[in-house]
C-alpha positions in Angstrom: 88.7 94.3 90.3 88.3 90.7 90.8 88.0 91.5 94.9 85.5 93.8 94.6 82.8 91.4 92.7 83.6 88.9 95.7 82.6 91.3 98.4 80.0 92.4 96.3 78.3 88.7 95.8 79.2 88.2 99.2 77.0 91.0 100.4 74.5 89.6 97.7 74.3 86.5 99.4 74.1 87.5 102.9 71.0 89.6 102.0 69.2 87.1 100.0 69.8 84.3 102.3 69.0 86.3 105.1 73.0 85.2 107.0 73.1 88.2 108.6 75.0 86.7 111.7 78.4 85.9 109.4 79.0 89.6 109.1 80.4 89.6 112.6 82.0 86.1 112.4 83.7 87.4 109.0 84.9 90.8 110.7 86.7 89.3 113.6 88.0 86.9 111.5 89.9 89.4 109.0 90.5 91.0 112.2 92.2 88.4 113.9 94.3 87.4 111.1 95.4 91.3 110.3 96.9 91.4 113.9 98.5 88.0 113.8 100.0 89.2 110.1 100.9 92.6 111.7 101.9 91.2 115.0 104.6 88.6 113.2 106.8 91.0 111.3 106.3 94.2 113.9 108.9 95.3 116.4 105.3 96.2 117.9 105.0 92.0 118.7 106.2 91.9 122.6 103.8 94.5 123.7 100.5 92.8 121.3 101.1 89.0 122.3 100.3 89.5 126.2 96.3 90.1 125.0 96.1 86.8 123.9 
């Protein structure tokens, strides 16, 4: 429940402050840190290191 009011002031704040460039700073950064979380405990982790 708690999550949900943080995304939704999030969104809140991006439209009233007009920071619409954070969206895609924000993505790649949840992004980026679910494929280095995933990448860590996955037998998948030889064949997704060689794209960085």
């Amino acid at each position: 429940m708690a999550k949900q009011s943080l995304f939704k002031e999030f969104f809140a704040f991006i439209k009233h402050e007009k920071k619409w460039w954070m969206i895609p700073l924000i993505s790649v950064l949840l992004l980026v840190s679910g494929l280095i979380l995933f990448s860590s405990s996955s037998p998948l982790a030889p064949f997704i290191y060689p794209l960085f």
